[in-house]
C-alpha positions in Angstrom: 0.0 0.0 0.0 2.7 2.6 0.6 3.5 2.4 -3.3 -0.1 2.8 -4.5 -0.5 6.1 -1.8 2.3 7.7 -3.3 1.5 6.8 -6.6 -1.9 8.7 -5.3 0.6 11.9 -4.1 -0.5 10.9 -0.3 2.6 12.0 1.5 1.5 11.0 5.1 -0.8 7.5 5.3 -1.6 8.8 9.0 -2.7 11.8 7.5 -7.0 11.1 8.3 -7.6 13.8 4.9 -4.2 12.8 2.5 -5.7 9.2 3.4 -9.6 9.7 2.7 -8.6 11.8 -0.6 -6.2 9.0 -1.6 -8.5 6.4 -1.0 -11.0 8.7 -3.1 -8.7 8.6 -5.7 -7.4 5.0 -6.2 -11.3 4.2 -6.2 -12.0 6.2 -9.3 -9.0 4.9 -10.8 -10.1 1.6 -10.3 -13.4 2.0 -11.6 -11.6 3.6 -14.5 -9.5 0.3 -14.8 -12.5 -2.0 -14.6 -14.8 -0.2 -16.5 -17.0 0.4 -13.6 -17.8 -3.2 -12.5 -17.6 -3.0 -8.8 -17.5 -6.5 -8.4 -13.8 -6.0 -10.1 -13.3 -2.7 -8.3 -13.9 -4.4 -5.0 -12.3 -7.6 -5.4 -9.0 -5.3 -6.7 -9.3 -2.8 -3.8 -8.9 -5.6 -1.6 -6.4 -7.9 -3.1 -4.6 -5.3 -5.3 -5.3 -4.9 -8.9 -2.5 -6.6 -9.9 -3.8 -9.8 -8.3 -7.0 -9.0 -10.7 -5.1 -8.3 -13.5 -2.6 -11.6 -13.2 -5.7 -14.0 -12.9 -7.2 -12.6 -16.3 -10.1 -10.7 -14.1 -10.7 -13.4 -12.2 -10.4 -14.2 -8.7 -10.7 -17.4 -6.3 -9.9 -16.9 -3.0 -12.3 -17.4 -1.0 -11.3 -14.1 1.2 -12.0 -11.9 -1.3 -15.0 -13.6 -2.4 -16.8 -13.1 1.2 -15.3 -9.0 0.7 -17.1 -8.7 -2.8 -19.9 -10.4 -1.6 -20.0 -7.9 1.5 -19.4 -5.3 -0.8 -22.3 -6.4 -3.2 -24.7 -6.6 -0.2 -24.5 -3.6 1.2 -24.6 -1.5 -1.9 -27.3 -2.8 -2.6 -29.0 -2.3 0.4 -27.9 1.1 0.7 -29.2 1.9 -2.8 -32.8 0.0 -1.7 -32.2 -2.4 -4.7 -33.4 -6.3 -3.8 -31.1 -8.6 -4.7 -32.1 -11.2 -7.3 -32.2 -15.0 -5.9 -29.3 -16.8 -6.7 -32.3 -20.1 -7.2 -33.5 -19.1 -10.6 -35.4 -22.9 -10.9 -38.5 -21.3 -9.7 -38.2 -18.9 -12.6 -37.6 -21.7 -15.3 -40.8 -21.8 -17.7 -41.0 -26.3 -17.0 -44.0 -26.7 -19.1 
């Protein structure tokens, strides 16, 4: 992390507004990076977007899977949006 806060011109991490403002930053950058998929955005804020990038935009461990979902849950309730069922069988047309 201290590479990506200078690489975001924070000059002291302890710094409670050079760290906010930072951490402003490198999200918008990463939503530039992963054209705004959040599910990308959170999964790279987390585990570094390198770790995104080596794995072809993928990701398997199972820590930042728990984050994203996390993530995804509480945006979502925040924002009022239900999420959909993961069980789409009772959706299936089985005539």
């Amino acid at each position: 992390m201290p590479l990506t806060a200078q690489r975001l011109g924070v000059r002291d991490r302890c710094n409670i507004e050079q760290s906010v403002s930072g951490g402003v930053r490198y999200l918008a950058w990463l939503m530039q990076q992963f054209h705004n998929d959040l599910r990308l955005v959170a999964a790279a804020y987390y585990a570094g977007e390198d770790v995104v990038y080596r794995r072809d935009l993928a990701y398997r461990n199972p820590d930042v899977i728990a984050y994203v979902a996390r993530i995804r849950t509480t945006y979502l309730r925040q924002a009022g949006i239900k999420p959909r069922t993961t069980n789409i069988s009772s959706e299936r047309d089985v005539r």
